[in-house]
ROLUMRO-966301 format. One line per 10 residues: number of its first residue (from 1); their letters; for each residue y, x, z of N, C-alpha, C. Coordinates in steps of 0.02 Angstrom, whole numbers. Last residue first. Layout:
<timars>
NUM = a = Y:X:Z:Y:X:Z:Y:X:Z; ...;
</timars>
This chain:
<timars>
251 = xxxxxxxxxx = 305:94:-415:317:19:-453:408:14:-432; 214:179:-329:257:226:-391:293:133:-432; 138:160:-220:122:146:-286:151:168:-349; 264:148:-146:208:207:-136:148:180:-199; 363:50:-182:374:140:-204:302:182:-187; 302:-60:-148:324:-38:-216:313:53:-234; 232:-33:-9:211:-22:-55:220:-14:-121; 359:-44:112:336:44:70:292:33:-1; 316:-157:177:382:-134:160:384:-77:85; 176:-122:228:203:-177:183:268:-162:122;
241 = xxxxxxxxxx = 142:-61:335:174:-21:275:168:-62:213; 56:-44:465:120:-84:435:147:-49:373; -57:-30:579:-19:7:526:18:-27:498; -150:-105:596:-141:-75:668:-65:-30:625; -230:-208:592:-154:-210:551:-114:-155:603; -335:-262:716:-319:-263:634:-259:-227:617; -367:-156:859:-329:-212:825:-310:-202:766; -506:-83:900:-440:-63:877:-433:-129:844; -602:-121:961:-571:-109:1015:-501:-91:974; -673:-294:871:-654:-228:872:-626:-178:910;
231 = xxxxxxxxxx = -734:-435:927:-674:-413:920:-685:-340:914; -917:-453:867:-876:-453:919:-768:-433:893; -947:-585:713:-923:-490:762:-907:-504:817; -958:-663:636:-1016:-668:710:-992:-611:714; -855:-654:547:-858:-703:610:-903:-708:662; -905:-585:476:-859:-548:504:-853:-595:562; -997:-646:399:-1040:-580:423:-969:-575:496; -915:-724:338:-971:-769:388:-986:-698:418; -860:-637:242:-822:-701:282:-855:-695:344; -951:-607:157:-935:-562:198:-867:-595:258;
221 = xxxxxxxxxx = -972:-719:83:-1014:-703:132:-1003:-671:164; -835:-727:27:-867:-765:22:-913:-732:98; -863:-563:-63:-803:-592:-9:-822:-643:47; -960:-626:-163:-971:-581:-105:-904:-599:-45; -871:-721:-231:-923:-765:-202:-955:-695:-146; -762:-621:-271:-738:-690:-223:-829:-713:-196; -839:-530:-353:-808:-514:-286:-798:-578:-254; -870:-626:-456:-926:-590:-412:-900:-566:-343; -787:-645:-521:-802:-699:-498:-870:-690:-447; -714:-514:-577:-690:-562:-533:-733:-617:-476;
211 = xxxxxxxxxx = -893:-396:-578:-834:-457:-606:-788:-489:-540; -920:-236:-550:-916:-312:-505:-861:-363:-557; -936:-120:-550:-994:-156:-575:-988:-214:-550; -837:16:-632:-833:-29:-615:-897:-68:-633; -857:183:-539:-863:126:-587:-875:73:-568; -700:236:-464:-775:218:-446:-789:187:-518; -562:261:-438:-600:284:-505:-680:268:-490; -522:199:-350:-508:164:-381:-540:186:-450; -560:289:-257:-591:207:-231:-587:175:-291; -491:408:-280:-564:404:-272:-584:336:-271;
201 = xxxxxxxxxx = -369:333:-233:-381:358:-293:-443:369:-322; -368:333:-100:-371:261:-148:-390:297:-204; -397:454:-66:-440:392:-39:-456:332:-80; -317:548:-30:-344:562:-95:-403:488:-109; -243:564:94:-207:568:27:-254:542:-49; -361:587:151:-320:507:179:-303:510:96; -522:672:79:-451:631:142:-409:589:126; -689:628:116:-607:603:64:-558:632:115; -806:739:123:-774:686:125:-739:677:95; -898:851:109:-937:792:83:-884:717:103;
191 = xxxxxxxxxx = -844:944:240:-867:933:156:-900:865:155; -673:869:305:-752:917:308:-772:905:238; -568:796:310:-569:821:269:-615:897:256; -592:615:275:-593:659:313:-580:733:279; -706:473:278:-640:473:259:-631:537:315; -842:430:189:-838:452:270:-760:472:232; -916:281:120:-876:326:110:-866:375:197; -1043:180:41:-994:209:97:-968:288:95; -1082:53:-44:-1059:116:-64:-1012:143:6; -1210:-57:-82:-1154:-46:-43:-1137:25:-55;
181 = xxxxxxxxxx = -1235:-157:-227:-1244:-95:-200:-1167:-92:-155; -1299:-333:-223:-1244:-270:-231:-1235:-194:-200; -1417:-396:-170:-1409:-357:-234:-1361:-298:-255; -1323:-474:-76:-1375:-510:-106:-1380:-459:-167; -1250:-460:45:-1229:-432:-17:-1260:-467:-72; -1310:-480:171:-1261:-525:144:-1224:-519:70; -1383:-369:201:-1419:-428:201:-1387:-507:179; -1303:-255:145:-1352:-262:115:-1371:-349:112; -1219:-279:285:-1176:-277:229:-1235:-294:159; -1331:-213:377:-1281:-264:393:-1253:-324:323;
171 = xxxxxxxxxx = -1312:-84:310:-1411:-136:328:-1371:-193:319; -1201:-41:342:-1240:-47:275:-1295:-70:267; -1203:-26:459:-1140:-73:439:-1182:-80:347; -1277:100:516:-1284:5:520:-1249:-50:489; -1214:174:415:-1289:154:396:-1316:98:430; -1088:204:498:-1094:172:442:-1159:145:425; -1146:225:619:-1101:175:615:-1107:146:556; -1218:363:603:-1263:291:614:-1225:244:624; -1111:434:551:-1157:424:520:-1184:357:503; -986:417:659:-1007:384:590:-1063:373:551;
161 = xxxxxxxxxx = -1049:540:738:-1044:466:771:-1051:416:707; -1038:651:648:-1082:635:691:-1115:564:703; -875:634:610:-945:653:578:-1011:612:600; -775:550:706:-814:605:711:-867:593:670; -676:475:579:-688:474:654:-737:533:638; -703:329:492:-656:375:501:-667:393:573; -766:244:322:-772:279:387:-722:343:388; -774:121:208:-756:173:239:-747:206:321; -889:38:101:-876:32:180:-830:117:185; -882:-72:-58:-882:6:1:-842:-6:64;
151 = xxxxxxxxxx = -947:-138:-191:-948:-155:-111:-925:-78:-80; -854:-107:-334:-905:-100:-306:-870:-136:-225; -741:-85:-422:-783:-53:-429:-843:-44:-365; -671:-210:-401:-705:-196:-472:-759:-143:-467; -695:-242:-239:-658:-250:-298:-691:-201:-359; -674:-224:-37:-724:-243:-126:-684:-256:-172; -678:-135:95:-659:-162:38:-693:-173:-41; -669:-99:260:-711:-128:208:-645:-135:142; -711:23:386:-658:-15:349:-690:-35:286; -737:77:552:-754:67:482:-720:10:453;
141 = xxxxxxxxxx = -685:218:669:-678:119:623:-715:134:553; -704:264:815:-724:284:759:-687:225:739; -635:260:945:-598:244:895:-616:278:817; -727:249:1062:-702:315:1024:-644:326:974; -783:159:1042:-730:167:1091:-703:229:1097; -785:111:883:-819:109:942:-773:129:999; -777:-55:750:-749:33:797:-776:31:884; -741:-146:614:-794:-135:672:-781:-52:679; -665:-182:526:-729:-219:540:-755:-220:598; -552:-79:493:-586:-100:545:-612:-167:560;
131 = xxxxxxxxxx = -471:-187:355:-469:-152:397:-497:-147:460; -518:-264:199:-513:-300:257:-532:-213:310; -468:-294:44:-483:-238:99:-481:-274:161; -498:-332:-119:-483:-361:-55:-535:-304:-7; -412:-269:-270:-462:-250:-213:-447:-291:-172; -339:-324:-371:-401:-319:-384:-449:-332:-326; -210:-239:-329:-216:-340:-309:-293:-331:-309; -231:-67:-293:-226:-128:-336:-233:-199:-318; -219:13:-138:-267:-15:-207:-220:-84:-220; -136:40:-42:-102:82:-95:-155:44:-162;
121 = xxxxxxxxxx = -204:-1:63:-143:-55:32:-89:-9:-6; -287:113:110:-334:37:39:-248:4:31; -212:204:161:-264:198:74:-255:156:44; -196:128:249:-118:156:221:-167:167:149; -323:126:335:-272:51:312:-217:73:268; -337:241:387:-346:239:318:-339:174:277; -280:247:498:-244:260:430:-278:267:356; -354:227:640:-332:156:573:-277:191:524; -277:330:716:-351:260:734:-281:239:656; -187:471:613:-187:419:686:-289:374:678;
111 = xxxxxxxxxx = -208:570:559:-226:581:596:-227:526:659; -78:511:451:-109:570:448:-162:587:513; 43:459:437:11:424:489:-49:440:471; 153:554:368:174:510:441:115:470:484; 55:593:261:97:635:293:103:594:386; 73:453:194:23:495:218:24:552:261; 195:457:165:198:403:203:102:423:225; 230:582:84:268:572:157:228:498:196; 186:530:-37:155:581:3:192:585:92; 241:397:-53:184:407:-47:141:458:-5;
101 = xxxxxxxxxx = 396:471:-82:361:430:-32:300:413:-11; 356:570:-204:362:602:-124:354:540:-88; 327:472:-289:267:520:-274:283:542:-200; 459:392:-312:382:350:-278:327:394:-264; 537:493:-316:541:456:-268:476:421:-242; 518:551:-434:499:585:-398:521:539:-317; 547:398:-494:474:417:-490:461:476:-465; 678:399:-483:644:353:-463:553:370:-449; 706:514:-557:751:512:-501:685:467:-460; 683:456:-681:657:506:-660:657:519:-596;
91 = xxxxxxxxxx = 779:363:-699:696:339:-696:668:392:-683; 900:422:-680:858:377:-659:798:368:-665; 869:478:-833:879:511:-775:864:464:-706; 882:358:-911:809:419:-913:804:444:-845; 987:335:-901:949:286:-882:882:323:-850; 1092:443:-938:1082:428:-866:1030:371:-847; 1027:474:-1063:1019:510:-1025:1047:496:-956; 1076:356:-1120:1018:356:-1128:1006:397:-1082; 1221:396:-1104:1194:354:-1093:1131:346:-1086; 1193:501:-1194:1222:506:-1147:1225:463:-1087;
81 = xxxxxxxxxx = 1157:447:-1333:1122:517:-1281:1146:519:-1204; 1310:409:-1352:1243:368:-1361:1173:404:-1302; 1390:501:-1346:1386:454:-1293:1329:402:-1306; 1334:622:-1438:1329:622:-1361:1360:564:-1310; 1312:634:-1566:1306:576:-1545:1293:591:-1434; 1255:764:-1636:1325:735:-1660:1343:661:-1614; 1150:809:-1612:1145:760:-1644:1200:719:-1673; 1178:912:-1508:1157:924:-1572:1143:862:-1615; 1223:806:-1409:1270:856:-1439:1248:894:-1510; 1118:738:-1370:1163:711:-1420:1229:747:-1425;
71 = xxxxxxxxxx = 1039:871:-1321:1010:830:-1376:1066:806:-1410; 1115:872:-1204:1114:919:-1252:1098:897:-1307; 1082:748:-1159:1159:764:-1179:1159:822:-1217; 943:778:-1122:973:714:-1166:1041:736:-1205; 979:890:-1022:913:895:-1085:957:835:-1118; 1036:823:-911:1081:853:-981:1038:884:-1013; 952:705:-869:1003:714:-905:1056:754:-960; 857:811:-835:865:749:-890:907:725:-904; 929:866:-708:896:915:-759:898:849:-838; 983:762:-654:1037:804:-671:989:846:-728;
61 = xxxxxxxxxx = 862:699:-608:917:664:-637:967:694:-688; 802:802:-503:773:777:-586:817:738:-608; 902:835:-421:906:882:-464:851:878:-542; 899:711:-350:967:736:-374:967:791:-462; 753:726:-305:800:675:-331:866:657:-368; 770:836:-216:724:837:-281:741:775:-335; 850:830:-147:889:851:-179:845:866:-266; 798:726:-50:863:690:-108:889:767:-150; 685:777:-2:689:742:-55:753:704:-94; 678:879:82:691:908:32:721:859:-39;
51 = xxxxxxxxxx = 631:824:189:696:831:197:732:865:125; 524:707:239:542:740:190:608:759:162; 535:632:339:460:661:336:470:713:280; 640:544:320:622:579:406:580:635:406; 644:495:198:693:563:203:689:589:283; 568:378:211:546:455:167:592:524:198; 630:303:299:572:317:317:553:404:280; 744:279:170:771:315:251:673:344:278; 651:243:81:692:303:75:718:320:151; 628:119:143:572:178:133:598:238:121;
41 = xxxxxxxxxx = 742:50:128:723:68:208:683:129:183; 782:31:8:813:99:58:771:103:116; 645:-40:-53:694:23:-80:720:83:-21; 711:-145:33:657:-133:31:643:-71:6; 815:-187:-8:793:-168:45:747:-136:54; 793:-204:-143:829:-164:-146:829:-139:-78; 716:-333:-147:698:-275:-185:732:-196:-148; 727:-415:21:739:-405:-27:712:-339:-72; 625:-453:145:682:-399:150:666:-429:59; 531:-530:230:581:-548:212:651:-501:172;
31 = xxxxxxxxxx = 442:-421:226:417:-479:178:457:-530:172; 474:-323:342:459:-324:265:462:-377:210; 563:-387:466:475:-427:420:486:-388:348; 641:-422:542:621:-346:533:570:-332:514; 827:-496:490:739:-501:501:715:-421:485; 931:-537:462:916:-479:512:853:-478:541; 917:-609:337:953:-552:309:946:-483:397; 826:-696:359:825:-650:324:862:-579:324; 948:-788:440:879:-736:482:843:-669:439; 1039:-784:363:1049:-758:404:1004:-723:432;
21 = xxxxxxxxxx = 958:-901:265:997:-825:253:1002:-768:306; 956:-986:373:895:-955:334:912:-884:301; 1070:-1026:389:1039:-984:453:981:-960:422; 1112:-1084:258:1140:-1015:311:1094:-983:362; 1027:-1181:274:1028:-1128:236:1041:-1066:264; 1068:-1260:366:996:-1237:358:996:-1177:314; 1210:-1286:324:1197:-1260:403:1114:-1244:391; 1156:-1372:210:1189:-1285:215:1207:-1260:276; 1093:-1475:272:1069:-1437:238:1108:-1366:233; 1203:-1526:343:1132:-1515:401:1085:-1459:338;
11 = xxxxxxxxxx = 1274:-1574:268:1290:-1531:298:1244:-1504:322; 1214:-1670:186:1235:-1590:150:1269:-1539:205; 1214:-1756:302:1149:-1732:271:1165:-1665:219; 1324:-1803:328:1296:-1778:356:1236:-1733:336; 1346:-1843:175:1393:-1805:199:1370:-1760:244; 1275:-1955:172:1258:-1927:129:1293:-1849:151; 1357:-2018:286:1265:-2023:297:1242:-1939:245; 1433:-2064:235:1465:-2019:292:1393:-2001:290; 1406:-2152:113:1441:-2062:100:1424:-2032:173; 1347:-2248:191:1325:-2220:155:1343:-2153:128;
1 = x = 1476:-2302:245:1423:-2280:291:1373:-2233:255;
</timars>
């Protein structure tokens, strides 16, 4: 009774499995996809927006490579070199991959409500970003994020309208900050802004005036600030690009 019991039960488990596999494997969750999935999809995504890119891909592989092979031809040692020169090559291959995806994946959502959500989940673990806080019906948004280098609010939308969006969101942000300098940003590409492409990068060269243990206890309050909001007219996560971040990071 005991085997048939034990029996049932390894069955009920790899019948669990399987289907766990299974769902994975036709799931349309980023976050179930594997390394390597993960990889092609963005490449298929890249090569919609960028038609040039398998041959820029092709043709840094092939250039490093035989730079290398030349090398271990003058070195008397061309399967050593040779070798070396298809790893190289690859990795070259790979990293005009993670620049053009990046740029293509800016490129693709360039002008929409809520891209500058595609910025901040290009920042570092460091940063916690929390997307549209708060938007008007216009589909201005302002967008938050804190990490090493400071409290900053970003703004997107008409000049004008932002102004006094942001500068309320910064009284707001002040009275829960306790001290910390808020830092806002207008996201755009008039004078005195960022654009999309150039966002995180700017975010991430800020100086740094916040310890670990400083962001979590701000965070912390900025919790409570977000819970007396009304709902936003643009919905969180309005953007998806989970999938994409290895390569749009260049990792």
């Amino acid at each position: 009774m005991a085997s048939e019991r034990a029996k049932e039960l390894a069955a009920k488990q790899k019948a669990e499995l399987k289907a766990m596999k299974e769902a994975k494997k036709n799931s349309t969750n980023p976050a179930d996809w594997g390394r390597w999935r993960q990889l092609t999809e963005t490449y298929k995504v890249t090569a919609q927006y960028d038609k040039q890119l398998p041959w820029f891909m092709i043709g840094s592989f092939v250039l490093v490579f035989a730079l290398l092979l030349v090398v271990g031809f003058l070195l008397d040692s061309p399967l050593i070199w040779g070798i070396l020169g298809v790893s190289a090559g690859l990795l070259a291959a790979m990293g005009i991959f993670a620049i053009r995806a990046r740029k293509a994946i800016y490129r693709r959502y360039e002008g929409q409500a809520g891209s500058a959500e595609v910025a901040l989940q290009m920042l570092p673990k460091k940063w916690v970003s929390t997307p549209v806080i708060t938007a008007t019906r216009h589909m201005d948004a302002v967008h938050r994020t804190i990490g090493p280098g400071g409290l900053v609010l970003i703004g997107e939308g008409d000049p004008g309208r932002l102004r006094p969006l942001l500068a309320s969101e910064k009284r707001k942000h002040e009275q829960v900050a306790y001290g910390v300098e808020v830092k806002t940003i207008q996201m755009g590409k008039g004078a005195g802004q960022v654009p999309l492409d150039k966002l995180a990068d700017h975010i991430k060269k800020l100086p740094k005036s916040l310890t670990p243990a400083k962001i979590v206890e701000v965070n912390q309050r900025l919790r409570a600030l977000d819970a007396m909001r009304p709902k936003a007219p643009i919905p969180k996560g309005v953007i998806n690009t989970k999938g994409a971040r290895s390569a749009m990071r260049g990792r």
